[in-house]
N, C-alpha and C positions, 0 to 999 in steps of 0.2 A: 806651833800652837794651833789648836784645833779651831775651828769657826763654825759656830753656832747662830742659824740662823730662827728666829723665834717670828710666830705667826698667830694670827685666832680670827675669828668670825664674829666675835662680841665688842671690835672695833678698837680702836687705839687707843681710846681712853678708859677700856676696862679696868678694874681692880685682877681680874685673872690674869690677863698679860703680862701685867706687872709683875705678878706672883710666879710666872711662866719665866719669866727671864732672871726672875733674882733664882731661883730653883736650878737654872743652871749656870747661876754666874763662877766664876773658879772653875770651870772645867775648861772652858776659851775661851776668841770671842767674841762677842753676843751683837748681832746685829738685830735689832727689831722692824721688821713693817707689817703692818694692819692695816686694814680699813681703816677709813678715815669717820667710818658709822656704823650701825650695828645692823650686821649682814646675816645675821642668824637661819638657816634652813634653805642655803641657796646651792649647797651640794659644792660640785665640781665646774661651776658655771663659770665662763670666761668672757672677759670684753674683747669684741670684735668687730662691735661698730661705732665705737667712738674711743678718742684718746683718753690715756691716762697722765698724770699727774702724781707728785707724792711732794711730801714736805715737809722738812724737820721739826718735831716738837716734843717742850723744852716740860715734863710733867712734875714738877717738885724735882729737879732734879736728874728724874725718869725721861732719858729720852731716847725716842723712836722716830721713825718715819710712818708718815701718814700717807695713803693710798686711797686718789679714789675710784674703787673698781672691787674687787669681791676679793674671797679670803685667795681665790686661785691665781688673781689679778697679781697679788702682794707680795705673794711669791714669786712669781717671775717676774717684777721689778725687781724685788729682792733680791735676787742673782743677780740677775743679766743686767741691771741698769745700778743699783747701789754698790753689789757685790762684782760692778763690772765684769759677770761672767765665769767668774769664780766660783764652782761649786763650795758648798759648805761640808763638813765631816758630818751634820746633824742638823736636822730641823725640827722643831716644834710646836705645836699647834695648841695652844690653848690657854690659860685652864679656863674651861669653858663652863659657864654657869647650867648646871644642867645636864646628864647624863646621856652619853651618846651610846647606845646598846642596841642590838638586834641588826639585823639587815635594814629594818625601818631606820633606820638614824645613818650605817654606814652609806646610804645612799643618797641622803639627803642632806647631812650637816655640813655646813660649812666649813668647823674643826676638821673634821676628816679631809673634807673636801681638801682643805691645803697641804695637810701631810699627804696625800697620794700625788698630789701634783708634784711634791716635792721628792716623793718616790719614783715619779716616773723617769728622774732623771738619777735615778741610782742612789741618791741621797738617804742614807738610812733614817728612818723619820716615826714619831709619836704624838699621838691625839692623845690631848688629856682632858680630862674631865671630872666634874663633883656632882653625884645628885643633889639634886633639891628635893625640899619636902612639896613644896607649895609649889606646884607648875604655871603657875603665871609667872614666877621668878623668871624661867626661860625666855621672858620675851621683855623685861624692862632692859635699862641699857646699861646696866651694872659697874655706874662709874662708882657709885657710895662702897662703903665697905661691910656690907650685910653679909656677905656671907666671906666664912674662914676657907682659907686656902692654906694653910700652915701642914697640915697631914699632908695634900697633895705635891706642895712643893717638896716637901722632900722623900717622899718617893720617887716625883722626878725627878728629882737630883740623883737616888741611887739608880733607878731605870736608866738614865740618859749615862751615867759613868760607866755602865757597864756596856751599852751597847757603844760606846767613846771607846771603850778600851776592845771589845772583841769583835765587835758588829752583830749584822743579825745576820740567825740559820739560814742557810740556803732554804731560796722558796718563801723567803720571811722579805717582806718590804717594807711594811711599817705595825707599828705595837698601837693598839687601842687600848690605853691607861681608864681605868672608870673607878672612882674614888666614891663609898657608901656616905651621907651627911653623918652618920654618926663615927667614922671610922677613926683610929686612934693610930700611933705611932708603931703600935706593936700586933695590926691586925692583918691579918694573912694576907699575902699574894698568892691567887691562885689563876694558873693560866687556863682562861676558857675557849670556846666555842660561840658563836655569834646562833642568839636564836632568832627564830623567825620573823615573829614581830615582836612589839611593843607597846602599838596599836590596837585597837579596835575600833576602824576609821568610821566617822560617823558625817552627817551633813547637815547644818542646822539653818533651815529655811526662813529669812525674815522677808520684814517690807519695811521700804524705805516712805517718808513724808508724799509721796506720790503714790502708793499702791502699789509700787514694782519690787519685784522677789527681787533680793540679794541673797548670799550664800555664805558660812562661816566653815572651813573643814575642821570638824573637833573629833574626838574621840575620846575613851577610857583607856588606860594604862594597863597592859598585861603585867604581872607582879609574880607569875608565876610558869617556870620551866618545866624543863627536864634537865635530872644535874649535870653540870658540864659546862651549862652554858650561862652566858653573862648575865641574862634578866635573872634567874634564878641562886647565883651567886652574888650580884649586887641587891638585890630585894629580898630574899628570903637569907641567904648565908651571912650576910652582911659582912661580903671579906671583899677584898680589893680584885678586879676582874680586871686582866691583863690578856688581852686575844691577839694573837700575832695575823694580819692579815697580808692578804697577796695581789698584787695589781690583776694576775689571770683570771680573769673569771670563765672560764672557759669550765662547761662542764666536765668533772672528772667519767668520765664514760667510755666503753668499748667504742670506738665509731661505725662498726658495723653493727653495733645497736641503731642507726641511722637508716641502713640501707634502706629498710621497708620504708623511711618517708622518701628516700630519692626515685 
């Protein structure tokens, strides 16, 4: 039987989580741990100077293991200490309130951040995700059930069977799922390319009851590509953006296009 290990950034007592594990329930199985809180925008971050902890709980039913340490923390409990060591056929990461797109999200989300972690050790692995309309959604702590995850879950359900049943292309380490708010049962899959950003980073200068500047990083949403790529296929095409990413980042280049800096 195949083992499926389930993860997210929006914390253990999310509604996506939950959505995340029933999505692939019937294919094996299903171990869950998460944050014990909502870890949202913390990348690939790891604890390394203080211990961890995790703890079984019991959600309607729903239950998981709690982690307190970040989504990358989760995952390696998740094996090495739950799954005693045990790699899993599959891991999952999400479904994350909030759309994870461009280079600007691959390097910061938390979502991602656990499926790579959980690629680093060869585990074939998918970050899923739903736009929101309204982007302050991204940052409440999304225990209520406001937003539908019913499209999502089963795409990953078809996504996660097929990559159960062949794996992923050589060079493929983990799939970036990103699901449009309006999207329906019968709306395209189309495989993209990660654009640039998604940002337009800005910096918003206050003062605090004493006179002293504090700082807020905000920005406006880029809404629009070049075809191909996922902003422009989840914002503008309004179809389902599935990017297959790779742990190398190494740039693809001549290396003696180098010479002349050595």
């Amino acid at each position: 039987m195949h083992r499926i290990l389930v993860s997210n950034d929006d914390g253990v007592y999310a509604a996506g989580l939950r959505a995340a594990a029933s999505g692939v329930q019937g294919l094996g199985q299903v171990v869950v741990a998460a944050p014990s809180g909502q870890k949202s925008g913390v990348g690939r971050s790891i604890s390394v100077f203080e211990p961890l902890r995790y703890a079984e709980v019991n959600l309607n039913g729903f239950r998981a293991y709690a982690v307190t340490g970040t989504p990358v923390d989760s995952v390696i409990i998740g094996i090495f200490a739950i799954m005693k060591g045990e790699l899993p056929d599959l891991c999952v990461s999400g479904i994350n309130v909030g759309e994870n797109i461009s280079t600007d999200t691959v390097t910061t989300s938390g979502t991602i951040g656990a499926a790579l972690e959980a690629a680093s050790y060869g585990i074939p692995s998918i970050a899923a995700s739903i736009q929101v309309v309204d982007q302050g959604d991204k940052f409440d702590m999304h225990h209520g059930a406001k937003h539908s995850f019913a499209v999502a879950e089963k795409v990953l359900h078809r996504v996660a069977s097929r990559v159960l049943e062949n794996g992923l292309p050589e060079g493929v380490d983990l799939l970036n799922l990103n699901v449009p708010a309006d999207a329906s049962e019968d709306t395209e899959i189309v495989v993209t390319r990660l654009a640039r950003k998604i940002f337009t980073t800005k910096v918003q200068e206050r003062f605090d009851p004493r006179g002293r500047p504090y700082y807020w990083i905000d920005g406006d949403l880029i809404t629009q590509d070049a075809e191909g790529t996922d902003v422009q296929t989840v914002y503008q095409d309004r179809k389902i953006s599935l990017t297959p990413l790779s742990l190398d980042s190494t740039a693809r280049i001549d290396f003696k296009e180098m010479d002349g800096m050595l």
